[in-house]
C-alpha positions as CSV (number, residue, x, y, z in Angstrom):
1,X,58.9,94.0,34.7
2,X,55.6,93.7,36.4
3,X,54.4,92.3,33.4
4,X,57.1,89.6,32.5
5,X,56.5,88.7,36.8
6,X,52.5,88.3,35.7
7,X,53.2,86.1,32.6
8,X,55.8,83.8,34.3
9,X,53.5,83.5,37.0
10,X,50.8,82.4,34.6
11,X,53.1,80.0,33.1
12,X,53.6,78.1,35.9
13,X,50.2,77.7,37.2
14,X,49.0,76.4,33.8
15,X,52.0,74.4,33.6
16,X,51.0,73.3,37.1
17,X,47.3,72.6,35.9
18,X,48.4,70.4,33.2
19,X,50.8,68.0,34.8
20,X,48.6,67.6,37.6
21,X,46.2,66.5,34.8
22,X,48.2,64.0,33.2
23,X,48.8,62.8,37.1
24,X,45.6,62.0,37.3
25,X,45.0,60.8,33.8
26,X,48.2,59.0,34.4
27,X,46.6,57.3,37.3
28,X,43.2,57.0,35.5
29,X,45.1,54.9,33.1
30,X,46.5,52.4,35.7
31,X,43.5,52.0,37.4
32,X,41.5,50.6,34.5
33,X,44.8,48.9,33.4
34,X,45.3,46.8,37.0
35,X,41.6,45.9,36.4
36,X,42.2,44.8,33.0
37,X,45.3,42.3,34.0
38,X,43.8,38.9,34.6
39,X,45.8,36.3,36.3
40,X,42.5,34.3,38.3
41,X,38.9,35.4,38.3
42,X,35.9,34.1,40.8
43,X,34.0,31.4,39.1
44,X,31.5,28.5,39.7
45,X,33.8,25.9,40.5
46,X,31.2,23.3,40.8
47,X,29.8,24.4,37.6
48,X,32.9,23.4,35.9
49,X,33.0,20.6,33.0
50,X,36.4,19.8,33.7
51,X,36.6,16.9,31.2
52,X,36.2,19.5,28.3
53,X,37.9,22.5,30.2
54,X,38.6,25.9,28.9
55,X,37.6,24.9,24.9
56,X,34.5,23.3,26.2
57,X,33.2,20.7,23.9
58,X,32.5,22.8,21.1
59,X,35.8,24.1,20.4
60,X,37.7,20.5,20.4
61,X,40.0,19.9,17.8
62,X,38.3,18.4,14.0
63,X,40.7,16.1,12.7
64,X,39.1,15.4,9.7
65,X,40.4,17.0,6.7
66,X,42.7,18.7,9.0
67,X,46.0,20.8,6.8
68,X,49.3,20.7,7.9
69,X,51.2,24.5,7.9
70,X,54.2,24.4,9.2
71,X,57.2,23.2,12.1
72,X,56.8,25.4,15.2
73,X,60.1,26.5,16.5
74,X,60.9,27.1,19.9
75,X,60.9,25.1,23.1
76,X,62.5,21.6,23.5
77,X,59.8,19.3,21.8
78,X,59.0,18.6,18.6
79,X,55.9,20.9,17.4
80,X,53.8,21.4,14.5
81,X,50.9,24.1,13.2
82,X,47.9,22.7,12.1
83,X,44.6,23.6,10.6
84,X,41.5,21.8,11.4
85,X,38.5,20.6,9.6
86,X,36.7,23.6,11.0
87,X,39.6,25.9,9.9
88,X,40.9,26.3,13.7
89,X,44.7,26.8,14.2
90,X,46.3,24.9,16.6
91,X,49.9,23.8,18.3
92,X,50.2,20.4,18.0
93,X,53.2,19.1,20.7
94,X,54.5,15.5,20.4
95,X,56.0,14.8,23.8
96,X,55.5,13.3,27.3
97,X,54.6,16.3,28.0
98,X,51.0,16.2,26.4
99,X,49.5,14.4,29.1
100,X,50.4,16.6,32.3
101,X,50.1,19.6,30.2
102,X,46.4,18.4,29.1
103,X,45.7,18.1,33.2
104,X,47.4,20.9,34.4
105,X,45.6,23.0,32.7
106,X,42.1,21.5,33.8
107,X,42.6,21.6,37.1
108,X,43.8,25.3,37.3
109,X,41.4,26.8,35.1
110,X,38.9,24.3,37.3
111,X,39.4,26.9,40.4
112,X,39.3,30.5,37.9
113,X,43.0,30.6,36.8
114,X,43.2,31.6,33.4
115,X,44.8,29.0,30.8
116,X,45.5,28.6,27.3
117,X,42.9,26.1,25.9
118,X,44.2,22.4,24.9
119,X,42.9,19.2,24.3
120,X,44.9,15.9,24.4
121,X,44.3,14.1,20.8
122,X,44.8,10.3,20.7
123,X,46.1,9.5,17.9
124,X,46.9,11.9,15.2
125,X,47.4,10.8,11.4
126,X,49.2,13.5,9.1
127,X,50.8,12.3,5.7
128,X,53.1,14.8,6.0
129,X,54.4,14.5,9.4
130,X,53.2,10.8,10.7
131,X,51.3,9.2,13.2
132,X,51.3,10.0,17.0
133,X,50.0,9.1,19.9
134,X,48.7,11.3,22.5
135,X,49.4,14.6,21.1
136,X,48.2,18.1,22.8
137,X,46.7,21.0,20.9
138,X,46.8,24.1,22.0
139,X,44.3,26.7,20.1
140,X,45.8,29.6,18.7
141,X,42.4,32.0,18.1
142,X,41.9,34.8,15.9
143,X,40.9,36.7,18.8
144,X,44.0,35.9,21.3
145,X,46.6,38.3,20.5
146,X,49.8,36.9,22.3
147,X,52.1,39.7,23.8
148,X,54.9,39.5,25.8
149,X,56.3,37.1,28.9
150,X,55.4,37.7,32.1
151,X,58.0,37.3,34.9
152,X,57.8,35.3,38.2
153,X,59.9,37.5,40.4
154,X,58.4,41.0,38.7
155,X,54.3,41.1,37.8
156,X,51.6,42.8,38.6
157,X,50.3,40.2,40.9
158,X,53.5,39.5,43.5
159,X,52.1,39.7,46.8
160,X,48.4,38.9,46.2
161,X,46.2,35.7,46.8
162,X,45.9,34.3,43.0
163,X,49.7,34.9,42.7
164,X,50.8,33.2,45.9
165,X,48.3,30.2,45.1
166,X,49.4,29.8,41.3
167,X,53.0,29.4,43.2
168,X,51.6,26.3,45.7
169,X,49.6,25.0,42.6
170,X,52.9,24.6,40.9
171,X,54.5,22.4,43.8
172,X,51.1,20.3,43.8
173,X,51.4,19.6,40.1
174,X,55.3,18.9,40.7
175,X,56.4,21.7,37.9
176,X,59.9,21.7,38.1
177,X,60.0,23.9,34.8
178,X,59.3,27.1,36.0
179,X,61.0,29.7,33.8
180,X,59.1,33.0,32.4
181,X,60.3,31.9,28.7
182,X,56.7,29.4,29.5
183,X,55.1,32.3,30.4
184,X,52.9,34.8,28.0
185,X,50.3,37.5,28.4
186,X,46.9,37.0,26.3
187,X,45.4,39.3,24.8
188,X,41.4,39.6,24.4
189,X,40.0,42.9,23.7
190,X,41.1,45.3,26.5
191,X,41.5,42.1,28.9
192,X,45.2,41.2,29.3
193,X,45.4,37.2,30.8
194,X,48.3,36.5,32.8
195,X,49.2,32.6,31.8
196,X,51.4,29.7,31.7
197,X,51.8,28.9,28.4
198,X,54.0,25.2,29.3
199,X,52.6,22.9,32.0
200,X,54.4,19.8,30.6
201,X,57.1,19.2,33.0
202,X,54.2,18.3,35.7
203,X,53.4,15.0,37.2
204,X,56.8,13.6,37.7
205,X,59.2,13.8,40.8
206,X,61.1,16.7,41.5
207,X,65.0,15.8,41.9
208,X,67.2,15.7,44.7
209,X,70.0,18.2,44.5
210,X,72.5,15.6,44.7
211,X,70.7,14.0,41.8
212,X,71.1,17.6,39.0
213,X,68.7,17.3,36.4
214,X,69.0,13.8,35.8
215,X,66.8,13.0,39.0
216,X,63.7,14.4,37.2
217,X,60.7,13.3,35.6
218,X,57.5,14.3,33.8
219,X,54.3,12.1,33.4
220,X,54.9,9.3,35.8
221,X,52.2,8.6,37.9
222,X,53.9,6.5,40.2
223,X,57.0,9.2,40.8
224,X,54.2,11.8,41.3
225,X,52.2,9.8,44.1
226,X,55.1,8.7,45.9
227,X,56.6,12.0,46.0
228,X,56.2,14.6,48.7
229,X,54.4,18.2,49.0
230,X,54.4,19.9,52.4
231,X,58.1,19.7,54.6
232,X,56.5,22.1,57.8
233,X,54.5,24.8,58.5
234,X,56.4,27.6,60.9
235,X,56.0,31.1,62.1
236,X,53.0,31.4,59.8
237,X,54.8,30.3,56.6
238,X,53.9,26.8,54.8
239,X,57.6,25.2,53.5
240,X,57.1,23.4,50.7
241,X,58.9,20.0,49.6
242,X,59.8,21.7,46.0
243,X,63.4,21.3,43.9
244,X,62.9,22.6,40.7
245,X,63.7,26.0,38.9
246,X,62.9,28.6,40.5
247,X,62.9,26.9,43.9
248,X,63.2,29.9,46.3
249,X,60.3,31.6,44.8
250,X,58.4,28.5,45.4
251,X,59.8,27.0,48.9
252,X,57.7,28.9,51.2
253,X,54.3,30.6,51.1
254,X,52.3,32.4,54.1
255,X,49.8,30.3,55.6
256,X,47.0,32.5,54.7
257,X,47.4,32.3,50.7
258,X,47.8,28.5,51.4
259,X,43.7,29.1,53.2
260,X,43.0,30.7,49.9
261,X,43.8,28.5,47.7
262,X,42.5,25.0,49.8
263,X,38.9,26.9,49.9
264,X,39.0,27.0,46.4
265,X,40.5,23.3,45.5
266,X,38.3,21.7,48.7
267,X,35.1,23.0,46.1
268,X,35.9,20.1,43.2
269,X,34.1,17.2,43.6
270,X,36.1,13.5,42.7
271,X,34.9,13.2,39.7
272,X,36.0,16.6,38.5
273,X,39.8,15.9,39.4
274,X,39.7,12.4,38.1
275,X,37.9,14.4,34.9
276,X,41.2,16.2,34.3
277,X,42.8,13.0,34.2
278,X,41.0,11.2,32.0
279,X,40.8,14.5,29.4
280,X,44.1,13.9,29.0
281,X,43.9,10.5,28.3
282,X,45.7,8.4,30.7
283,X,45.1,4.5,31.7
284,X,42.4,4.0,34.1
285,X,44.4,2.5,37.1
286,X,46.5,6.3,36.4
287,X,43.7,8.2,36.5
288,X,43.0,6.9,40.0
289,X,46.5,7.1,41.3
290,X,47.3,10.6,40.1
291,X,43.8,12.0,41.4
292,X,44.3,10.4,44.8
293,X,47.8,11.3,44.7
294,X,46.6,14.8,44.1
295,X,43.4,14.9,46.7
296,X,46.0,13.8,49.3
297,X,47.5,17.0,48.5
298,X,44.6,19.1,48.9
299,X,43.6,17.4,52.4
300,X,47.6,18.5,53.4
301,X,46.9,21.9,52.0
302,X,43.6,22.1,53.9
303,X,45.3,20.6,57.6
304,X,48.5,22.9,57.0
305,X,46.1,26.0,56.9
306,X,43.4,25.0,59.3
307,X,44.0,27.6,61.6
308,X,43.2,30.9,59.3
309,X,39.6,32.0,58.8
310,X,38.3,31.3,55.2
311,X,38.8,34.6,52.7
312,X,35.7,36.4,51.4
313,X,37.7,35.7,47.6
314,X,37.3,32.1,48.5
315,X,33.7,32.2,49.7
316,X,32.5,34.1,47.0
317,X,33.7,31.2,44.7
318,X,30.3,29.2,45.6
């Protein structure tokens, strides 16, 4: 009896000694996980080329002897897979949508958000497809594994600075599409980036309830500048001017993320944001109206938030 006591005993205590190391493997694992989930990371703001953006200049689209593969399903606009010259595949998107997309993207990746890489291509000739105008392509490396979607109201990021600034960035681009089918997690290496995948309903004006969908609109320059951004700023939260999907989630943010985020967007210069602009290959009298249009916005951000002390994440940014 003794002996079956001393055995059980034993039992347990090993039993013990293993699942506290799986605890602690267990939390091991999420450690380096957490550090491997990228949704913004400190860069050099002013060292940004914003005209070329994520790609840089190296990696833009070679249209000559590009190949045409296939249609890319999916989404509401019409969208093809292409090979270039260099033997690159990309996304090619024919829609209004090429433009904003082509900006967004600059001017978040600008401040350390991570983004797919695009470029806005003027004209595009393809005997098998046509010609276009203005169409974006988005890369699709060998390197980038795509995984899943990530969701707005459920990430690992709810809470923190670069989540709560992506939100407010999405009410200065006027994004009235937010939904997490645009969303997807990027895979490179053991690095897992957190991204929106569809800019393209950005750079319009956001509807008036009374108006439904129908009071929407993407890529108008003039709708964008004379809409609003900021309603008020009470009991520490900012309230946000913002009809679109996902319009609670957006409507009000606390003042100090709003602090974050302005010490980050008060870093790039004029000719960065007008660089983002003409990247994507709008008219020049546009590419003055949406940049002023858009450093209005940061000056609101920055007067809305004037009273909180500037972050060390924000200093650090240089």
């Amino acid at each position: 009896m003794k002996l079956i006591k001393k055995c059980i005993k034993v039992t347990v205590i090993s039993l013990l000694i293993a699942l506290a190391g799986v605890s602690v493997f267990s939390q091991k694992q999420d450690r380096t996980m957490d550090a491997n989930r990228i949704m913004w990371e400190p860069v050099s703001i002013s060292e940004r080329d914003v005209y070329w953006g994520p790609g840089g200049k190296e990696m833009q689209p070679v249209l000559a002897n590009s190949k045409y593969l296939e249609r890319q399903t999916g989404g509401n606009n019409l969208k093809h897979r292409i090979q270039d010259g260099a033997g690159r595949v990309w996304i090619a998107k024919i829609a209004d949508e090429s433009q904003p997309e082509t900006a967004a993207v600059r001017l978040l990746w600008a401040i350390g958000y991570k983004t797919e890489i695009n470029y806005l291509v003027p004209k595009l000739e393809v005997k098998s497809i046509g010609n276009y105008k203005n169409v974006r392509f988005e890369a699709r490396p060998d390197n980038i594994k795509r995984l899943d979607r990530w969701s707005w109201t459920d990430n690992p990021f709810v809470g923190t600075n670069e989540f709560e600034g992506l939100k407010i960035m999405m009410a200065m681009l006027n994004n009235w599409d937010l939904k997490d089918e645009n969303n997807v997690i990027l895979k490179d290496g053991s690095q897992h980036y957190y991204v929106i995948s569809d800019l393209g309903a950005s750079f319009g004006k956001l509807s008036d309830k009374s108006e439904g969908r129908s009071g929407r609109s993407v890529n108008k320059p003039e709708d964008y500048a004379g809409s609003k951004f900021i309603k008020q700023v009470r009991d520490g939260m900012i309230e946000f001017d913002y009809r679109g999907k996902a319009e609670n989630l957006v409507k009000t943010v606390k003042v100090e993320h709003g602090r974050w985020l302005a010490d980050l967007l008060l870093q790039l210069t004029d000719k960065q944001i007008e660089d983002a602009f003409r990247a994507a290959n709008y008219k020049a009298e546009d590419v003055k109206l949406l940049a002023a249009a858009f450093k209005m916005r940061i000056d609101e951000l920055d007067k809305a938030t004037k009273s909180v002390k500037t972050t060390p994440a924000a200093e650090s940014n240089g």
